[in-house]
TORPA-4810 file (N, C-alpha, C, O; in nm, 3 decimals):
<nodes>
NODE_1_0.085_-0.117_0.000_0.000_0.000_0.000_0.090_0.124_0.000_0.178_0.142_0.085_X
NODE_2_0.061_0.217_-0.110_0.166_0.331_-0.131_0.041_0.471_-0.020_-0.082_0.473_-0.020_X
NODE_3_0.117_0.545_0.042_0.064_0.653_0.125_0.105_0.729_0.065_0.198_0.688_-0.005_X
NODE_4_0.066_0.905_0.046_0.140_1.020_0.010_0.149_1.115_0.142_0.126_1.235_0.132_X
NODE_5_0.177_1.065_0.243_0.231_1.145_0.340_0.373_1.134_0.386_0.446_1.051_0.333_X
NODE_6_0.431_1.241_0.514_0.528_1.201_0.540_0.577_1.138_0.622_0.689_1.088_0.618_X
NODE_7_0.455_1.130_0.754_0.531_1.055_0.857_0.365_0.943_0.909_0.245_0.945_0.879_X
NODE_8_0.435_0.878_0.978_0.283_0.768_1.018_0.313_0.764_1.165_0.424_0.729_1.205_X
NODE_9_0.213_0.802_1.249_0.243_0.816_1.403_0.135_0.667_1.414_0.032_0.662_1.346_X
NODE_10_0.167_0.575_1.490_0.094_0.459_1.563_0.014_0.497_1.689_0.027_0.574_1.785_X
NODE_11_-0.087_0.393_1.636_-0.210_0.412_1.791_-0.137_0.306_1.856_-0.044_0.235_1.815_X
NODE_12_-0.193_0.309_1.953_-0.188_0.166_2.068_-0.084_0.130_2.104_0.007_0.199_2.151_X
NODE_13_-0.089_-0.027_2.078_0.063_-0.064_2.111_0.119_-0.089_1.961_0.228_-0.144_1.970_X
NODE_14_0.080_-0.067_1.821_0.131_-0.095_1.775_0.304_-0.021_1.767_0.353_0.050_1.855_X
NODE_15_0.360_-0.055_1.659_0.516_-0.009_1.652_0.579_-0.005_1.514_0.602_-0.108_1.452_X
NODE_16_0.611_0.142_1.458_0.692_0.064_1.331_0.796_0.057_1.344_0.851_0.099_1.446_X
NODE_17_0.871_-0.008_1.226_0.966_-0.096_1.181_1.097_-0.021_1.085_1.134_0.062_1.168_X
NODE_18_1.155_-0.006_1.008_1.226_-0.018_0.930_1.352_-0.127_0.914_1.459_-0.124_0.974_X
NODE_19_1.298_-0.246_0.792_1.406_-0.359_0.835_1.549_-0.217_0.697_1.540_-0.114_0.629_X
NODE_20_1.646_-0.314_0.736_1.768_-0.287_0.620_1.762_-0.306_0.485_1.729_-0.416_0.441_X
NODE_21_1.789_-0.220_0.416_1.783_-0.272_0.286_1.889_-0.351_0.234_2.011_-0.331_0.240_X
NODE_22_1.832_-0.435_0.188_1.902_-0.569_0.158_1.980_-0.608_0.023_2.042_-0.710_-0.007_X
NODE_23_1.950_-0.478_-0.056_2.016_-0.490_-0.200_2.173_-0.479_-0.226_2.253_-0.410_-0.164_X
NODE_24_2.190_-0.544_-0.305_2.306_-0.555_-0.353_2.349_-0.481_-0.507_2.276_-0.461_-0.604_X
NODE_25_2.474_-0.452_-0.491_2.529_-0.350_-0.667_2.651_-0.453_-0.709_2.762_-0.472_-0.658_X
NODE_26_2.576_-0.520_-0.839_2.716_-0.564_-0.906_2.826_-0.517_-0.928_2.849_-0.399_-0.904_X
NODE_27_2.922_-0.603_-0.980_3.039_-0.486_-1.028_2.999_-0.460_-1.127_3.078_-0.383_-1.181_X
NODE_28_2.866_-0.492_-1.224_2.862_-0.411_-1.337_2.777_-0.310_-1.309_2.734_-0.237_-1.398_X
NODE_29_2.738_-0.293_-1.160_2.666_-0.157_-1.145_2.488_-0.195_-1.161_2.398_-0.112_-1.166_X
NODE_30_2.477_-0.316_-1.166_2.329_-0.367_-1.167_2.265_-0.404_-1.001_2.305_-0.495_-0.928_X
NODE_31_2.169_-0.314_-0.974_2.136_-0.358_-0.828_2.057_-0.479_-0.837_1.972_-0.494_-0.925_X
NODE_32_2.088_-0.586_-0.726_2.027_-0.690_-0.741_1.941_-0.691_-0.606_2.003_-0.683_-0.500_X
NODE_33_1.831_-0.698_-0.605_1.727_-0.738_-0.499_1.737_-0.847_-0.419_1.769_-0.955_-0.468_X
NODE_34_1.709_-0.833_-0.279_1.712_-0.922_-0.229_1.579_-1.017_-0.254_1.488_-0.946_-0.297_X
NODE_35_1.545_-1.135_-0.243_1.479_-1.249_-0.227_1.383_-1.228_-0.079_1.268_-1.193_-0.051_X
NODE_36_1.474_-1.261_-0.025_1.401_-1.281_0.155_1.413_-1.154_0.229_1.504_-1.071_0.234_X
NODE_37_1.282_-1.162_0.293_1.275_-0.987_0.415_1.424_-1.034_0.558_1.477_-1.139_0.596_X
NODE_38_1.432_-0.948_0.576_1.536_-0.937_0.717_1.467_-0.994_0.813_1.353_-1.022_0.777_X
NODE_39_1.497_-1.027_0.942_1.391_-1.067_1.043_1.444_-1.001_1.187_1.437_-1.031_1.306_X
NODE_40_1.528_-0.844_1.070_1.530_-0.765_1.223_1.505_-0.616_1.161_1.485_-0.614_1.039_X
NODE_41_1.503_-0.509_1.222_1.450_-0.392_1.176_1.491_-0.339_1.316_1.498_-0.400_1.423_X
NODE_42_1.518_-0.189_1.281_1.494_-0.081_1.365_1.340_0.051_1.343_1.279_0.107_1.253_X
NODE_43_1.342_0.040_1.527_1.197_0.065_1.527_1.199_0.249_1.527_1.271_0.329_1.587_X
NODE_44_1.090_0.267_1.435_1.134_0.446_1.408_1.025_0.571_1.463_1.013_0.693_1.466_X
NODE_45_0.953_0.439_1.507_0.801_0.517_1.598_0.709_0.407_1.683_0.674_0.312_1.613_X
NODE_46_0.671_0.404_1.801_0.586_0.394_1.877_0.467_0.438_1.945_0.460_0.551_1.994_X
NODE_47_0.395_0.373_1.949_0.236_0.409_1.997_0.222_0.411_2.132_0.281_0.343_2.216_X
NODE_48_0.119_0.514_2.149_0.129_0.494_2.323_0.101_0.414_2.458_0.077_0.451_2.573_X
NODE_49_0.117_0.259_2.383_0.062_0.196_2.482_-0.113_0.139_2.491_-0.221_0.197_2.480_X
NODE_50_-0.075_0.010_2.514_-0.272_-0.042_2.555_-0.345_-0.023_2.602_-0.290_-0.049_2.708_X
NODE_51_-0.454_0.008_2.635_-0.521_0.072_2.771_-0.568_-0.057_2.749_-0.584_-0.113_2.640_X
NODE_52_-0.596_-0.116_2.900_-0.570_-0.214_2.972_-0.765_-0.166_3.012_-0.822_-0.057_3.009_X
NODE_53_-0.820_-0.320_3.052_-0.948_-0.312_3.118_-1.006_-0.171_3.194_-1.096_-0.092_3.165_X
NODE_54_-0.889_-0.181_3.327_-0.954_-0.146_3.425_-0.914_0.057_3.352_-0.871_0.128_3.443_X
NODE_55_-0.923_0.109_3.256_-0.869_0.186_3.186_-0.719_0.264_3.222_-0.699_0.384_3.199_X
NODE_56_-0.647_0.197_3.265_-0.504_0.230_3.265_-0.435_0.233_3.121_-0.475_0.167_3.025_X
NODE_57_-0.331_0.313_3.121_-0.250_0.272_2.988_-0.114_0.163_3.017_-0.048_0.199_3.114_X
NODE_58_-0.069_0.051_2.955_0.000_0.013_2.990_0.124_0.019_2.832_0.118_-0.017_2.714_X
NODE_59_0.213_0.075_2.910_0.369_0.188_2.777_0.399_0.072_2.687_0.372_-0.042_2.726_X
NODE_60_0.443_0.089_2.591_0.474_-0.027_2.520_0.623_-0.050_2.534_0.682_0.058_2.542_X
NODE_61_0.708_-0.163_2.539_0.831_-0.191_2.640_0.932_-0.143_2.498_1.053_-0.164_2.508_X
NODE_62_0.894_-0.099_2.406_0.988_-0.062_2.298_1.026_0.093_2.279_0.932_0.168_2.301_X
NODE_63_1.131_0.148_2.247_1.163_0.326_2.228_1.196_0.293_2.077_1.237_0.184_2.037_X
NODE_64_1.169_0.421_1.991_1.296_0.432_1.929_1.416_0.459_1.935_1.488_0.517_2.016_X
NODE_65_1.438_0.372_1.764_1.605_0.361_1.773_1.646_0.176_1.817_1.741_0.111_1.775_X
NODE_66_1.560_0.142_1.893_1.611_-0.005_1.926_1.575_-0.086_1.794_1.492_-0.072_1.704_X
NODE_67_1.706_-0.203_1.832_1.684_-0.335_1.688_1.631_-0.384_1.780_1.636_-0.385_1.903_X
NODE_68_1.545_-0.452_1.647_1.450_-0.577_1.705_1.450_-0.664_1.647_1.479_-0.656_1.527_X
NODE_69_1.420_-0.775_1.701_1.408_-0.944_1.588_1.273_-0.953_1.633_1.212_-0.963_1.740_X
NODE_70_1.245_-0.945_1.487_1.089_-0.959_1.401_1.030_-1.114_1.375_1.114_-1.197_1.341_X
NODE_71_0.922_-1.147_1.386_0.892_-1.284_1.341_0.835_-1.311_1.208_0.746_-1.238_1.164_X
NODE_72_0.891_-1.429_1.131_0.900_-1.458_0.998_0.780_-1.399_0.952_0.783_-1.353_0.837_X
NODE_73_0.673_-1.389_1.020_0.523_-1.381_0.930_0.481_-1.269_1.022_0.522_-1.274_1.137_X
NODE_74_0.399_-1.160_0.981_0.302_-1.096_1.043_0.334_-0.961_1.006_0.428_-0.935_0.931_X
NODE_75_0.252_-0.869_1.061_0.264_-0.695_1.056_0.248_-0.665_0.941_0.275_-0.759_0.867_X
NODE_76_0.211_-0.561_0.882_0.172_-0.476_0.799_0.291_-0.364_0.716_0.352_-0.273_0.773_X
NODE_77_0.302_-0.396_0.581_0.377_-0.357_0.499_0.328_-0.219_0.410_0.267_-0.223_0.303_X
NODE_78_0.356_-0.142_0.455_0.350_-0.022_0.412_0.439_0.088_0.304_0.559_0.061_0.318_X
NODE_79_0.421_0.202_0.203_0.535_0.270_0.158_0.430_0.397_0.219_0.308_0.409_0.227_X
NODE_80_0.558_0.488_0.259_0.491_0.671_0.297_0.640_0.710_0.236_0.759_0.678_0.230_X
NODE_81_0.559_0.784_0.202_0.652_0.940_0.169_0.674_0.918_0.014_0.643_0.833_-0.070_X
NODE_82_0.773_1.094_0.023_0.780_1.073_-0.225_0.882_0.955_-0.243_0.885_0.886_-0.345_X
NODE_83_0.962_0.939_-0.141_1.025_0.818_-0.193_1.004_0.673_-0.187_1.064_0.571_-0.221_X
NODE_84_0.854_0.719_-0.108_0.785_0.515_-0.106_0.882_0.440_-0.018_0.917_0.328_-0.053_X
NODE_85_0.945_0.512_0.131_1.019_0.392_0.212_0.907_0.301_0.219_0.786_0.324_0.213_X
NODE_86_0.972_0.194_0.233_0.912_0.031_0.302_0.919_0.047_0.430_1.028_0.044_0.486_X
NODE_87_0.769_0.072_0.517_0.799_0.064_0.627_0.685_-0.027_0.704_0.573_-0.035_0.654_X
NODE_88_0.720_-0.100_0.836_0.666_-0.252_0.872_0.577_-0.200_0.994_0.632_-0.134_1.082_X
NODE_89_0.449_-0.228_1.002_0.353_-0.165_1.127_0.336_-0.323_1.175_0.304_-0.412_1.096_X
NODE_90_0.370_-0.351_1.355_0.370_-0.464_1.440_0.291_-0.421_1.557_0.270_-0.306_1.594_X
NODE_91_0.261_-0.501_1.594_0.197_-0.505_1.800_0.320_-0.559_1.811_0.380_-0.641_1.743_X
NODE_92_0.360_-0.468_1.956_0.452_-0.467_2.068_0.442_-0.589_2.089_0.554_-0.639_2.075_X
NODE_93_0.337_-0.694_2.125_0.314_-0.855_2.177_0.391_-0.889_2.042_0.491_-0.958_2.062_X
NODE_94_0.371_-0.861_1.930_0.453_-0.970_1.809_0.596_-0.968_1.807_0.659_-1.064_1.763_X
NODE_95_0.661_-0.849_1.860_0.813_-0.829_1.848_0.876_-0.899_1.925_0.854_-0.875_2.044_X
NODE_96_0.975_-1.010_1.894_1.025_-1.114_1.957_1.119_-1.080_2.041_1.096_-1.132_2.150_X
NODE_97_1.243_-0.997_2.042_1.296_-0.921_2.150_1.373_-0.837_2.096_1.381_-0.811_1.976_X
NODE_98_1.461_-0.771_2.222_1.519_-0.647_2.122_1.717_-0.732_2.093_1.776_-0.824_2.150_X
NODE_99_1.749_-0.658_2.001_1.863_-0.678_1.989_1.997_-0.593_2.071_1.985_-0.479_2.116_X
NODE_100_2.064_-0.637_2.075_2.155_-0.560_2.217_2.338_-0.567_2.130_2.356_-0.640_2.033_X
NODE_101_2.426_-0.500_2.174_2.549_-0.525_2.133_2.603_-0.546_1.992_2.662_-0.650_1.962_X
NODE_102_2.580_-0.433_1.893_2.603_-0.425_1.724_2.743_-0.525_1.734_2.804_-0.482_1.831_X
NODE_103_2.806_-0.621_1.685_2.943_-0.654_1.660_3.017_-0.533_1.513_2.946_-0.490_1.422_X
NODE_104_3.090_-0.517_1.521_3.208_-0.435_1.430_3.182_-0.522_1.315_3.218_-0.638_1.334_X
NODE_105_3.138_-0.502_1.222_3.172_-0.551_1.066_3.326_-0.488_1.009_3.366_-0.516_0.895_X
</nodes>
């Protein structure tokens, strides 16, 4: 689904996403697409939390800026803005945990 806006603020607990782009540039200068989605992403907006029965809000345990490992199937695939980013809308309950300690490439 293409949007023409610029930014997407989340209700609830949902959370978006941005996984990495995964493409590759030959040496002849041909970008080659990746095949398979990432199954981690950094999260670039959060919602404010569930309200819970008894009407409390309860925060959603994610900020931006944190990596996360995503599960193979689920959430909502989105493009916003003029350049059509790919960006991934999840519930806080679907995000499998966060990622901690980048290693040095």
């Amino acid at each position: 689904m293409a949007l023409n806006f610029k930014k997407l603020q989340p209700l609830l607990n949902r959370i978006v996403v941005q996984k990495p782009d995964a493409s590759k540039v030959s040496k002849g200068g041909i970008i080659l697409k990746a095949t398979t989605s990432a199954q981690w992403g950094t999260v670039v907006a959060v919602g404010p939390g569930r309200v819970m029965e008894n009407g409390e809000t309860r925060a959603v345990s994610l900020k931006v800026g944190d990596d996360v490992l995503l599960p193979e199937y689920g959430g909502h695939s989105i493009k916003i803005g003029a350049d059509q980013q790919e960006l991934h809308v999840y519930r806080d309950d679907d995000i499998i945990g966060i990622l901690e300690e980048k290693l040095a490439q």
